[in-house]
C-alpha positions as CSV (number, residue, x, y, z in Angstrom):
1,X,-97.8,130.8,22.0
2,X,-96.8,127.5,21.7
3,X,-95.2,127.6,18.9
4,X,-93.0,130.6,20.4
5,X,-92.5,128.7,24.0
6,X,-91.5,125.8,21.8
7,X,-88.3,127.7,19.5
8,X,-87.5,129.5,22.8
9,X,-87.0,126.2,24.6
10,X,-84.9,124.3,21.7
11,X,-82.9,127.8,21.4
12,X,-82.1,127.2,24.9
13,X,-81.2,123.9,24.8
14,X,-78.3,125.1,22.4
15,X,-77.0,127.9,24.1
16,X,-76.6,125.5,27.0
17,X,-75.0,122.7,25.1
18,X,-72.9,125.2,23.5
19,X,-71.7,126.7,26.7
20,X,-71.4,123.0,28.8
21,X,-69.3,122.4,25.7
22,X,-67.4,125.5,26.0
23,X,-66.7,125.1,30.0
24,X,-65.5,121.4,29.1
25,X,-63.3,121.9,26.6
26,X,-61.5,124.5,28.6
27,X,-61.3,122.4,31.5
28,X,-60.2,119.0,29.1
29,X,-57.9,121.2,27.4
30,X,-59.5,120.6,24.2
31,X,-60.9,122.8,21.2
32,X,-63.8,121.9,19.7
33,X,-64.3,126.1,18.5
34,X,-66.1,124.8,15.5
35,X,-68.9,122.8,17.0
36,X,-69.2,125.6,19.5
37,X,-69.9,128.1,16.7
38,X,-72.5,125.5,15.1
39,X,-74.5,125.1,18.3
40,X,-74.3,128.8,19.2
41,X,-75.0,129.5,15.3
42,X,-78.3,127.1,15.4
43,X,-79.5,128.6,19.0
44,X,-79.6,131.7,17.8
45,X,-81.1,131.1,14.5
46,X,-83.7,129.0,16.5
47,X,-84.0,131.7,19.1
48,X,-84.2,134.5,16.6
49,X,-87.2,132.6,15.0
50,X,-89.5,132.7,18.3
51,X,-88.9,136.3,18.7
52,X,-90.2,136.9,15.3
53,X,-93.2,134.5,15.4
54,X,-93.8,136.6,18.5
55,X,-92.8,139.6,17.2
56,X,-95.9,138.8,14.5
57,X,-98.4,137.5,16.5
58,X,-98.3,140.0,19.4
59,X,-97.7,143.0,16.4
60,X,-95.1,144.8,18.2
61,X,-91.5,144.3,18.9
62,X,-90.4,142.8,22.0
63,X,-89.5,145.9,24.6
64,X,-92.3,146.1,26.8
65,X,-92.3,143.4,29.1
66,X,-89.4,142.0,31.4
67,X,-89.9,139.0,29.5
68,X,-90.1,140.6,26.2
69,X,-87.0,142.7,27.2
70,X,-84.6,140.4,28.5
71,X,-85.7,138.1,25.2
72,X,-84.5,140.0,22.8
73,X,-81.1,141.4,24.8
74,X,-80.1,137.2,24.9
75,X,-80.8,137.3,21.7
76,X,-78.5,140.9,20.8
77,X,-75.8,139.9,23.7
78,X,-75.5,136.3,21.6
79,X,-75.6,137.9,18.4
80,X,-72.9,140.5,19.2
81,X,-70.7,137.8,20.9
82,X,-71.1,135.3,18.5
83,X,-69.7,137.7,15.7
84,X,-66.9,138.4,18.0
85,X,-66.5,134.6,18.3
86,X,-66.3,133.7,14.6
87,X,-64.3,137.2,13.5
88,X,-61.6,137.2,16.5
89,X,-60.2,133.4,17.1
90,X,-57.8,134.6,19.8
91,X,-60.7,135.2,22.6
92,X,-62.7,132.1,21.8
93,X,-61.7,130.3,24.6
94,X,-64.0,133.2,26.7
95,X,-66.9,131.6,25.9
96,X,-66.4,129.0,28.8
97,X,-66.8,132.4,31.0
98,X,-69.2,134.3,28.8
99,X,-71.8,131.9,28.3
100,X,-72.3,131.5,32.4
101,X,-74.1,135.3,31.8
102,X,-76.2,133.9,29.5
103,X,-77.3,131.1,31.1
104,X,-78.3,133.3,34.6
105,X,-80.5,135.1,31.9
106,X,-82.4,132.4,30.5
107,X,-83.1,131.1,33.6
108,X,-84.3,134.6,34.5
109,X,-86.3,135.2,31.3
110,X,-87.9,131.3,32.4
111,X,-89.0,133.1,35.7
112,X,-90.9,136.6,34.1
113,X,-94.4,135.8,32.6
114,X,-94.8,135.6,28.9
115,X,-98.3,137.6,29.4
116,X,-98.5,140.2,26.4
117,X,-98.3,143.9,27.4
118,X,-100.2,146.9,26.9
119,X,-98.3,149.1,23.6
120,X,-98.0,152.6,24.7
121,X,-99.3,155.5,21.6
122,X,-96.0,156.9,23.0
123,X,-93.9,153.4,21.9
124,X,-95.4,153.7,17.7
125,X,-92.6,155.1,16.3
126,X,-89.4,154.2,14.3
127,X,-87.2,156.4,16.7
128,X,-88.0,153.8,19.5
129,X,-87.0,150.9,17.4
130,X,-83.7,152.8,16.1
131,X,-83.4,153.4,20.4
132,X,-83.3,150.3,21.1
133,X,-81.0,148.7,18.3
134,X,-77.9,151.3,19.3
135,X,-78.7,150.3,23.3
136,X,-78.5,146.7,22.3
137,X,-74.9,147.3,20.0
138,X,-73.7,149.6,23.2
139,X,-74.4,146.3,25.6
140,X,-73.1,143.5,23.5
141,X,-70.2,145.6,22.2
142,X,-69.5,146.4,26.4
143,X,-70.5,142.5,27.1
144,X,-67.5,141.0,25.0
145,X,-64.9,143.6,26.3
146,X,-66.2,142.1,29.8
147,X,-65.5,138.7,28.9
148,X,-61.7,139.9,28.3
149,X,-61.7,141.5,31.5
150,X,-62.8,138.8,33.4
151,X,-60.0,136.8,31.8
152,X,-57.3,138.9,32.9
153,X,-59.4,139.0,35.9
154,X,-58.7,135.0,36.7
155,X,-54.9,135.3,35.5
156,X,-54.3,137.6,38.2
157,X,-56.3,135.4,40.5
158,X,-53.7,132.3,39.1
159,X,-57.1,130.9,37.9
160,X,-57.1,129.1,34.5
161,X,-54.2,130.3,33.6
162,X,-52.8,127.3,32.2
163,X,-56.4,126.8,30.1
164,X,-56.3,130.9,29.1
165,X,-53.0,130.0,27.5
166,X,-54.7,130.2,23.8
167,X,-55.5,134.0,24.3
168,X,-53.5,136.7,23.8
169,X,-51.7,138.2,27.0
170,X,-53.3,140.7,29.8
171,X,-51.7,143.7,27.6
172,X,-53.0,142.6,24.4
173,X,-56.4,141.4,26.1
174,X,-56.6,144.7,27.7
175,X,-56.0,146.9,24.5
176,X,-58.3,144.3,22.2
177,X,-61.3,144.9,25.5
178,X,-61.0,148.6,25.0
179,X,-61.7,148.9,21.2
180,X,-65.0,147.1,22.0
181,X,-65.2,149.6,24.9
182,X,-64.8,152.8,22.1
183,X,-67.5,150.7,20.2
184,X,-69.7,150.4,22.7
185,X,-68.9,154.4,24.4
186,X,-70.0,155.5,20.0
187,X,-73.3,153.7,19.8
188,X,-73.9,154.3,23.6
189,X,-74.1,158.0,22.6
190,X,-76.1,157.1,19.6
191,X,-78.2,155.2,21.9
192,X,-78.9,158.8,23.6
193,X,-79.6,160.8,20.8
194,X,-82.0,158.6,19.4
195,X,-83.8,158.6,22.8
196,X,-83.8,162.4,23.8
197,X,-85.4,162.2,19.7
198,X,-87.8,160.0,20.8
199,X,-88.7,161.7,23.8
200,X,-89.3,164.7,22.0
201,X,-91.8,163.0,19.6
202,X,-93.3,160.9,23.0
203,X,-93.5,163.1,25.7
204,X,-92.6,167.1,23.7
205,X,-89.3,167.1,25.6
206,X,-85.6,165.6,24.9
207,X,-84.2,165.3,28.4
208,X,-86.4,165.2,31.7
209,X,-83.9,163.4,34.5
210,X,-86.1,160.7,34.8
211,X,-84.6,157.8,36.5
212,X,-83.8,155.8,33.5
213,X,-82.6,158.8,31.7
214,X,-80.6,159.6,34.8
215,X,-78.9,156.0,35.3
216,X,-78.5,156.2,31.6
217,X,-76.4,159.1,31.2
218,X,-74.2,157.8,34.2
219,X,-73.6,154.8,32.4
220,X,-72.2,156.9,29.4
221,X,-70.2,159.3,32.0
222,X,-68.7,156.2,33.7
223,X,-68.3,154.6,30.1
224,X,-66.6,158.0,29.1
225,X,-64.4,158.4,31.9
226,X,-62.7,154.9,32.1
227,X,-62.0,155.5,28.1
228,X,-60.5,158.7,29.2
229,X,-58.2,157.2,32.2
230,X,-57.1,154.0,29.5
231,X,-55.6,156.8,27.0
232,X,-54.4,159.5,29.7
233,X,-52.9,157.6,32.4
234,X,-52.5,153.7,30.9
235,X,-53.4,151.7,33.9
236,X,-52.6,148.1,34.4
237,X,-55.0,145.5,32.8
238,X,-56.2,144.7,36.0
239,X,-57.7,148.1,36.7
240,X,-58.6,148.6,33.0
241,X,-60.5,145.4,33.9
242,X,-62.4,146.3,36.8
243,X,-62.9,149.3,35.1
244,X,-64.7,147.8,31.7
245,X,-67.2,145.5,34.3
246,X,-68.1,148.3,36.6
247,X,-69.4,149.6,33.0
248,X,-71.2,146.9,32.3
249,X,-72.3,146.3,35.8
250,X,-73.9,149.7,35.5
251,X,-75.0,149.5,32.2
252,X,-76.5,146.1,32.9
253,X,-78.7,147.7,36.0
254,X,-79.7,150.4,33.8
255,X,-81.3,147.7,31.1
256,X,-82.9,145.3,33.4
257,X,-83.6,147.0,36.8
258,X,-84.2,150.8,36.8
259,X,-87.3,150.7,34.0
260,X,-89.3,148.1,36.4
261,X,-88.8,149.7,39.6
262,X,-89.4,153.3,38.3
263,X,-93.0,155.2,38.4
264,X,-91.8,157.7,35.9
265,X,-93.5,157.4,32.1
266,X,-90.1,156.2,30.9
267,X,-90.1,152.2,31.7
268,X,-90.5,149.2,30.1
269,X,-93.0,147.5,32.0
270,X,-96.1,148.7,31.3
């Protein structure tokens, strides 16, 4: 435990300096995208670590707890971004907006209790673990796209727009945000699949309209349509924006809110 509470709190450290050094360089007009990468490299090596010495000591993965569950989406959401961040140099300078997210979600994570949970029979199998790794590509994938949006957001608001000069414009923002968006709308459905699978092997049915399974196939419809209204009718950026973080808005709630305030057999906290 203290070994865990220890990595968690040096993986944190870097995230933050990472992102402090992220905002400031934006506002300084400065670059400093390698040393960003390094610190953001190292947190989540370091944060990685304490959700395997966990991950060991408690012998199951961490998805059962609102602790345990926000812990290892940071840890996705960073791991997806930071990819993003070292593949695509044009939409570096969203970090300085990106990393904000993160930091409301440490600080979050901080407030749950570390307490262990109790392992469901129903939560031993692969299909779960399989579940939860498309969810976590669908969110991260949908997490960077909103990064982009939020950009074109501020331009339109004439805010940063001087500091956003680095990026590509709203168009080619726009069109970059939506390939994520197709990313995130394939393992999304994966994400579903693998579920209704699990379900089956969990509960003897696929699909039962339980809350979470209810909010989650909105997400996908909402994910679905917006996809559908970018390739038919080729709204503005700014739509396609507000489009791409109603997604994630929704898709966000899903994760984090809907298992710990439903009473049907299908939540996290348990």
């Amino acid at each position: 435990m203290q070994t865990e509470a220890l990595l968690i709190w040096i993986g944190i450290c870097f995230y933050v300096l990472a992102g402090s050094l992220a905002i400031i360089a934006l506002v300084m007009g400065k670059r400093p995208e390698r040393t960003i990468l390094a610190l953001l490299t190292i947190a989540l090596l370091v944060h990685g670590a304490a959700i395997i010495e966990r991950w060991i000591r408690l012998g199951h993965g961490p998805y059962l707890t609102m602790y345990e569950i926000l812990n290892s989406n940071i840890w996705s959401l960073a791991f997806v971004y930071i990819l993003a961040y070292w593949r695509i140099r044009s939409i570096r300078a969203s970090a300085a907006v990106v990393m904000p997210v993160l930091f409301v979600m440490l600080a979050w994570m901080q407030l749950s209790s570390p307490d262990a949970g109790h392992l469901p029979v129903t939560y031993d199998t692969t299909w779960l673990i399989i579940h939860i790794l498309f969810g976590k590509v669908f969110l991260g994938s949908a997490f960077v796209a909103s990064g982009m949006a939020l950009i074109i957001l501020l331009r339109d608001f004439n805010i940063g727009v001087k500091r956003f000069a680095s990026m590509p414009d709203n168009l080619a923002l726009d069109t970059l945000a939506y390939k994520f968006m197709i990313l995130a709308l394939i393992f999304d459905s994966l994400m579903l699949v693998a579920g209704a699978v699990w379900a089956q092997d969990a509960w003897g049915r696929y699909w039962a309209w339980d809350p979470l399974e209810t909010w989650a196939f909105l997400t996908w419809l909402t994910l679905a349509l917006a996809i559908h209204l970018r390739i038919t009718f080729k709204p503005s950026p700014t739509r396609g924006a507000i489009m791409i973080l109603i997604v994630f808005v929704l898709g966000f709630a899903t994760f984090f809110g809907i298992p710990f305030v439903s009473t049907s057999p299908h939540k996290g906290a348990v």
